[in-house]
C-alpha positions in Angstrom: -10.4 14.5 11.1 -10.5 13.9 14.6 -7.7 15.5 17.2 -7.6 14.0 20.6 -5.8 15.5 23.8 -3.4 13.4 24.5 -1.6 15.3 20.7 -1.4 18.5 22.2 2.1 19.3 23.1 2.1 19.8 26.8 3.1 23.9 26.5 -0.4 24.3 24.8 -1.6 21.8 27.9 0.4 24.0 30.5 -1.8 27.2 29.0 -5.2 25.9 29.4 -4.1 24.2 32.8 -3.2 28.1 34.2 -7.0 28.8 33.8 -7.7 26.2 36.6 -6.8 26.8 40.6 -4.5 24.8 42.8 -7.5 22.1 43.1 -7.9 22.0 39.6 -4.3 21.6 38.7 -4.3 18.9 41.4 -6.6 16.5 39.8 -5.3 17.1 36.4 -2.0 16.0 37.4 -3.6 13.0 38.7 -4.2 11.6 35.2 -1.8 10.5 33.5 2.5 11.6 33.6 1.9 14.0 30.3 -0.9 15.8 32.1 1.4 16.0 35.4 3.9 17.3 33.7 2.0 20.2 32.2 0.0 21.1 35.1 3.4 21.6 36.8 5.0 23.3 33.6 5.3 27.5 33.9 4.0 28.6 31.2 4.6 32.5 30.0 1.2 33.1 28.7 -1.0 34.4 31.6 -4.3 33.0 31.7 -7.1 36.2 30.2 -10.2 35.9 31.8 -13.4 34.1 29.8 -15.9 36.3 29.0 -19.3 34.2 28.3 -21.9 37.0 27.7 -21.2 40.5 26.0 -22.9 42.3 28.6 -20.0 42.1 30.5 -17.4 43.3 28.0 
């Protein structure tokens, strides 16, 4: 089964956009209207920061 972006509603978009910066938000919302919109949406969830390698837990 394959899933592509463009199904995600754009409140699961606006989460995963908070993790970029103003730059970042900037060029998403240059894509296309949905990805505007979400990049530009206030989502409730505050980003929590990635952790990549344990040794930093």
């Amino acid at each position: 089964m394959e899933i592509h972006v463009s199904s995600l509603f754009p409140e699961i978009l606006a989460m995963i956009f908070n993790y970029l910066d103003v730059k970042g938000k900037g060029r998403v919302a240059q894509v296309c209207m949905a990805w505007r919109d979400a990049s530009y949406h206030k989502s409730d969830a505050q980003p929590e920061p990635v952790q990549t390698d344990h040794r930093f837990q």
